[in-house]
C-alpha positions as semicolon CSV with decimal commas, in nm:
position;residue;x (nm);y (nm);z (nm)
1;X;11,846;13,384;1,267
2;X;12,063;13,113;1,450
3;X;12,134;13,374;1,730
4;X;11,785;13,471;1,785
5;X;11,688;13,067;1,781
6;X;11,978;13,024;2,043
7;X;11,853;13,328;2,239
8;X;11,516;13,160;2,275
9;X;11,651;12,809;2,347
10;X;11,880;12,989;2,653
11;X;11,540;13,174;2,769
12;X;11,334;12,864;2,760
13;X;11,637;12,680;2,959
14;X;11,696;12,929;3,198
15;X;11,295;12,915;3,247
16;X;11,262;12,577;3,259
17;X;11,593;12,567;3,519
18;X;11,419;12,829;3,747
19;X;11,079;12,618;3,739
20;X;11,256;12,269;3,888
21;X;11,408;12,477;4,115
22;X;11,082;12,621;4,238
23;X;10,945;12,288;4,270
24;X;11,239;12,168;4,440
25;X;11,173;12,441;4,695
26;X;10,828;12,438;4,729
27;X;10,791;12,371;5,077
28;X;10,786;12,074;5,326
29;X;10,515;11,802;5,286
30;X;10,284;11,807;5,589
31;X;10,417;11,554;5,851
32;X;10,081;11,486;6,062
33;X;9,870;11,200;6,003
34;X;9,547;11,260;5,951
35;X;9,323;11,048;6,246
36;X;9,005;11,140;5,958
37;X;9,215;10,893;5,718
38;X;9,214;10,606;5,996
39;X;8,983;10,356;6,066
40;X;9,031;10,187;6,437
41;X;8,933;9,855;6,547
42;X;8,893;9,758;6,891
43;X;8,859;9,436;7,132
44;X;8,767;9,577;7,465
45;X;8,811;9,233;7,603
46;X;9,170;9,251;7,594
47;X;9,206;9,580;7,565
48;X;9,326;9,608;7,266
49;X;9,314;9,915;6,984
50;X;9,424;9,895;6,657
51;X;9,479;10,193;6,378
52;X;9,516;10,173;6,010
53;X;9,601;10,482;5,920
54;X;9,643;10,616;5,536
55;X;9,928;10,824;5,481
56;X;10,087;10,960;5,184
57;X;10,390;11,161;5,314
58;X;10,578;10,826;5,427
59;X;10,657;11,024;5,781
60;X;10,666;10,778;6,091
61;X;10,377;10,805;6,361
62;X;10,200;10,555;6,571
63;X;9,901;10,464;6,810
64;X;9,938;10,558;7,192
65;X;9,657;10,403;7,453
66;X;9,636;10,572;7,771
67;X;9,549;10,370;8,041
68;X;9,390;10,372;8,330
69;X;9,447;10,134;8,624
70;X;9,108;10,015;8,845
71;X;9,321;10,027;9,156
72;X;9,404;10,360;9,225
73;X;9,333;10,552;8,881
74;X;9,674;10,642;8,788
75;X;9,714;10,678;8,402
76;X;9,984;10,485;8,180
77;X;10,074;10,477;7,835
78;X;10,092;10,163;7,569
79;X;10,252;10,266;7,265
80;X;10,208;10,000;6,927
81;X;10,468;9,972;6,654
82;X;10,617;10,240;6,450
83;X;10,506;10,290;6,115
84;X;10,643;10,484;5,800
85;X;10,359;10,522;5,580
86;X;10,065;10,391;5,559
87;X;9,986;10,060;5,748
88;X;9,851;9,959;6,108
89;X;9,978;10,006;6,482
90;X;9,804;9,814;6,757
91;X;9,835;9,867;7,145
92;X;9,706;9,719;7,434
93;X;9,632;9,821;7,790
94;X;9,616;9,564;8,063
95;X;9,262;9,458;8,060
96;X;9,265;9,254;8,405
97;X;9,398;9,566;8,567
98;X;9,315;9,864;8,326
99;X;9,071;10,043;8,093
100;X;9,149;10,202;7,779
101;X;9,088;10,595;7,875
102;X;9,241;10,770;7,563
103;X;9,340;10,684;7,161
104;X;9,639;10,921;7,029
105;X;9,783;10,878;6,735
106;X;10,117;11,081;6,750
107;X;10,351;11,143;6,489
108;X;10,738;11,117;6,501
């Protein structure tokens, strides 16, 4: 009786030990924030865009402006702060010299 009670405590271990490792191994979490989870917030006067972004896999991304300059219509880029998680990043384009032309968030 104890041998058959020890066989079944090994096959529910060994079961139990291949299940954690399944789960160990069950694939990356997705890395991409989701822009549907973000709400943005902007002041056009200063040219200023803000995104508070939800994110549950604690992977780093932030908000990228293009601009664009009145002058001669070349495009750069204002980048806001890095952010692991959930939280906000705010950028701003030069508003005496640029408009906002594009919101990316981009994930790192």
């Amino acid at each position: 009786m104890f041998s058959v009670l020890r066989a079944r405590a090994g096959a529910a271990a060994v079961a139990i030990g291949a299940m954690s490792v399944l789960t160990v191994t069950a694939g990356p979490a997705q890395a991409a924030v989701n822009p549907a989870n973000c709400q943005f917030s902007y002041n056009l006067s200063i040219g200023r865009v803000a995104a508070d972004c939800w994110n549950p896999t604690e992977s780093g991304w932030y908000i990228q402006l293009t601009c664009e300059r009145f002058r001669n219509g070349s495009h750069y880029y204002a980048r806001g702060s890095i952010v692991y998680g959930s939280g906000v990043s705010a950028a701003q384009c030069d508003a005496h010299t640029s408009e906002i032309a594009g919101v990316d968030i981009v994930d790192i």
